[in-house]
Each structure stands twice: as C-alpha cells, then as structure tokens.
C-alpha positions as CSV (number, residue, x, y, z in Angstrom):
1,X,-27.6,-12.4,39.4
2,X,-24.6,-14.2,40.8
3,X,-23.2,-15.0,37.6
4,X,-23.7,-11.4,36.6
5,X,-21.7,-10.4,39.8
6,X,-19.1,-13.1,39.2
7,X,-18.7,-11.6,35.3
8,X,-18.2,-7.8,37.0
9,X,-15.6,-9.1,39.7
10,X,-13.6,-10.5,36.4
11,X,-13.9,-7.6,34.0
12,X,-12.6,-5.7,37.6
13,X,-9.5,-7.5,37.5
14,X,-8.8,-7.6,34.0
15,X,-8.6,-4.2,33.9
16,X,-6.9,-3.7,37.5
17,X,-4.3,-6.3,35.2
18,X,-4.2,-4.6,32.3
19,X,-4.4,-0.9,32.8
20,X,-1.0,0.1,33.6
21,X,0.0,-2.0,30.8
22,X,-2.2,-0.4,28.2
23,X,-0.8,2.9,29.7
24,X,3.2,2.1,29.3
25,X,2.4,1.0,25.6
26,X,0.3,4.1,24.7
27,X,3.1,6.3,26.5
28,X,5.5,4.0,24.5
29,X,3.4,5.0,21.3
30,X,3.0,8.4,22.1
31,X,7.1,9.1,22.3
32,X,7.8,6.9,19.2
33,X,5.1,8.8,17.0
34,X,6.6,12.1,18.2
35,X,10.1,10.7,17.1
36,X,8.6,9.5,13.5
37,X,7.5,13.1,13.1
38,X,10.7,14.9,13.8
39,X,12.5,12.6,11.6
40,X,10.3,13.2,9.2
41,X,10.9,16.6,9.6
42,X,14.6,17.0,9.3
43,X,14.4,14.0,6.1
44,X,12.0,16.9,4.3
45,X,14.4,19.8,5.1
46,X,16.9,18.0,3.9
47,X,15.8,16.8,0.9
48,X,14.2,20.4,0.2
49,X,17.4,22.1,1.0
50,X,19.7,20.0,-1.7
51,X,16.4,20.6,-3.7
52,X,16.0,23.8,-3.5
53,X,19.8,24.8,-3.1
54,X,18.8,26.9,-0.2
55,X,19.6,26.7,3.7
56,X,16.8,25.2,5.5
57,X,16.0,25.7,9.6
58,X,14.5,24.1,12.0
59,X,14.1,26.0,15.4
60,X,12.2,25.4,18.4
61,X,8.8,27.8,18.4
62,X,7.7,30.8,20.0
63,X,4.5,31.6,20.9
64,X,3.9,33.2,17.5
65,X,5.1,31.8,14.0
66,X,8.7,32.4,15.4
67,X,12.0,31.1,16.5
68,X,12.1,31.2,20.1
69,X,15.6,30.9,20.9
70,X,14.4,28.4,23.9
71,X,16.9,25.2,23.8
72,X,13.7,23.5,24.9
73,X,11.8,22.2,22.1
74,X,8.3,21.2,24.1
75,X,6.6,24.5,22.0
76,X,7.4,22.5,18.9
77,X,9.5,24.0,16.2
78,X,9.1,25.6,12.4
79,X,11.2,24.2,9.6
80,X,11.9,26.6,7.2
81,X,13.6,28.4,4.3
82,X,16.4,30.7,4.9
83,X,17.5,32.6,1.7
84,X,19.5,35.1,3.6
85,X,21.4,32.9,6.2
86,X,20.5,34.7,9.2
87,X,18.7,30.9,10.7
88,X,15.5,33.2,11.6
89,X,11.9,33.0,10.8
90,X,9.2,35.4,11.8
91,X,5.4,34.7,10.0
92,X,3.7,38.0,11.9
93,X,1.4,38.3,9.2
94,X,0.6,34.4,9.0
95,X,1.3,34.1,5.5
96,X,3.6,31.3,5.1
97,X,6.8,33.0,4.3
98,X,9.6,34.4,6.8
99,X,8.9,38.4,7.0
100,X,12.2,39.4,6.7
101,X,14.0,37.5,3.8
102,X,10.6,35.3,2.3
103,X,11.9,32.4,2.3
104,X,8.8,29.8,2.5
105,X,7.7,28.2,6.2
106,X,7.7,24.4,5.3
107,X,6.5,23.3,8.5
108,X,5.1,24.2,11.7
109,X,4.7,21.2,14.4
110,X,2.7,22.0,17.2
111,X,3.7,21.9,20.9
112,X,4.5,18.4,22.3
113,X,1.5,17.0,24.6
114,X,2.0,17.7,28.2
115,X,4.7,15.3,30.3
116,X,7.3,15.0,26.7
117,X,10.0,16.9,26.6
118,X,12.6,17.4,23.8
119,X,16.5,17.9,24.0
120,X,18.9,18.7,21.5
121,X,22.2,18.6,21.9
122,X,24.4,20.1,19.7
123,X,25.4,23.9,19.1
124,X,23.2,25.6,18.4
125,X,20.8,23.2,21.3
126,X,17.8,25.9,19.7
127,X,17.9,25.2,15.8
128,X,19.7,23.7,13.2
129,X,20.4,24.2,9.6
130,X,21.0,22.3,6.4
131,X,23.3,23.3,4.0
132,X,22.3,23.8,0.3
133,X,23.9,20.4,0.1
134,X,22.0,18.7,2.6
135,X,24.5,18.3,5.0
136,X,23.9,19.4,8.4
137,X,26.1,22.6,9.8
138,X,29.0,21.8,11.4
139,X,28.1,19.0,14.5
140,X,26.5,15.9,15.0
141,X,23.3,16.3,16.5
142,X,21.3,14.4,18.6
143,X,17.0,14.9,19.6
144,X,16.0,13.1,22.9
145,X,12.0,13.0,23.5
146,X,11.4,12.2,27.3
147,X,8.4,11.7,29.2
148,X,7.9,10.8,33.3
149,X,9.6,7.6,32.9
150,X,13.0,8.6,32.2
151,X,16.0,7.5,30.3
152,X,15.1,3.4,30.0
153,X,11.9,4.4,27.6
154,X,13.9,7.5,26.1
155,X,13.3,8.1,22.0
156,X,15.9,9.9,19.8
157,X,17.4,10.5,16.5
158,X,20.8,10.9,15.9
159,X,21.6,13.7,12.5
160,X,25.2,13.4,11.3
161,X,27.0,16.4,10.4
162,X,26.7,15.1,6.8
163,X,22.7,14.7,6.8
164,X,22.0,11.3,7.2
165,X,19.4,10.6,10.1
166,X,19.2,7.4,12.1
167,X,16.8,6.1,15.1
168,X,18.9,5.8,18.4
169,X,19.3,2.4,19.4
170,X,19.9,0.2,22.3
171,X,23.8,1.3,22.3
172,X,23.0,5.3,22.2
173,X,22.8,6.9,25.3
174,X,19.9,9.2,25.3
175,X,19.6,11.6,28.5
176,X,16.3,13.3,30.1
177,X,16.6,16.1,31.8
C-alpha cells in the first residue's frame, strides 16, 4: 500500500512537471499545422492559376460558401477560380463552382479552432489574388496566426508580390493583434 501511495505521489508530480509543457508544444503544434495548411494553400492556387491561366482567390469566409469581406481570417477562407476578375465567390447552391462567373471552388478551409487568430496585411487585408502567371497582385503580403501567447510563439508566411512563399523566420517581425 505504501509503495502504491509513493507510485501515485510520483505520477502527481510528473504531470504537475510536465503539463504545461505538453500544453506550450501542442499550442506550438497547433499554430505550425495551421501555417503548413495556408501555405499549402496559396502554393496550390498558384500553381493552378499559372496552370490554368486563370486568376485565382483566396478570401476570408462567410458564414456561407462566400467571401466575407472580414480582414479577419478566424472563419477560414475559400480559394478559388475567378474567370471574370471581380475576386468574388458565392457557392449558394453548394455546388462547387462560384454562382456568378463558374469558375471552380478549389478549396474551402474551415474556421480556425477557438484562441488563433489570422492577420493579413497587405491591401486587400481580406483576399488576395494570383495572376494568370502566378504572381501575386501588386503587394507583398504577409499571414500572421496568433494564439493567447502573443508575438514570441507567432507563425507566418511571407507571399512576394511575384508568388514565391516563404516561412517567417526568427528576423521577420510578425504582430498579434
């Protein structure tokens, strides 16, 4: 019995020890697979934009298939086609394809899990577009994901006005708000 006391008291602080550990790393995990998903993301809409030799979008979501017009992107976002230039997308009839133009929804992230948010700076800070070349429109942009813990465990990408995406690093200065 004692011994069996004397294991419990051990496991107790083991865990007292390593639980907010464990919790930093699976926040850590949480913001960097969130990251690897939006850079997926734009690499596909670039690559199927210079493919496809059509604009592609990515906007932050509405509550429908939409484009919100919300510069924060915590309701996740749509990437898709945009034939007609007009860097809108409305699915009301949930069949893959923007109503008004058809060009093809390519992707539809969900929203972000309660605590992360997502900035974008950049004009337009509510969607972006890639040229039939794959270059991005006009500005650099930049995508910060934040959770409760600020700046020091920010994530972000950095899009250059000619396409190429990179992972922020140590040197980039990513801001929560």
């Amino acid at each position: 019995l004692v011994e069996l006391l004397i294991a419990a008291a051990m496991l107790s602080l083991l865990m007292a020890l390593a639980g907010p550990a464990l919790a930093e790393w699976l926040g850590n995990q949480r913001l960097i697979a969130l990251n690897n998903a939006l850079a997926g993301d734009l690499q596909r809409a670039r690559g199927e934009a210079a493919r496809m030799r059509r604009p592609v979008v990515l906007c932050t979501r509405g509550a429908d298939l939409s484009c919100s017009g919300q510069t924060a992107w915590e309701t996740g976002w749509l990437v898709f086609e945009d034939p007609n230039g007009d860097r809108d997308c409305t699915d009301a009839d949930n069949d893959a394809r923007c109503d008004l133009d058809d060009g093809r929804l390519l992707r539809v992230q969900p929203a972000l899990p309660t605590g992360v948010t997502l900035r974008k700076t950049g004009t337009p800070a509510d969607r972006m577009r890639f040229t039939v070349t794959g270059s991005a429109a006009f500005f650099n942009h930049r995508y910060t994901f934040c959770d409760h813990r600020g700046e020091s465990v920010a994530r972000g990408l950095i899009l250059a006005n000619t396409g190429r995406i990179r992972l922020a690093g140590s040197t980039d200065t990513l801001t929560c708000p």
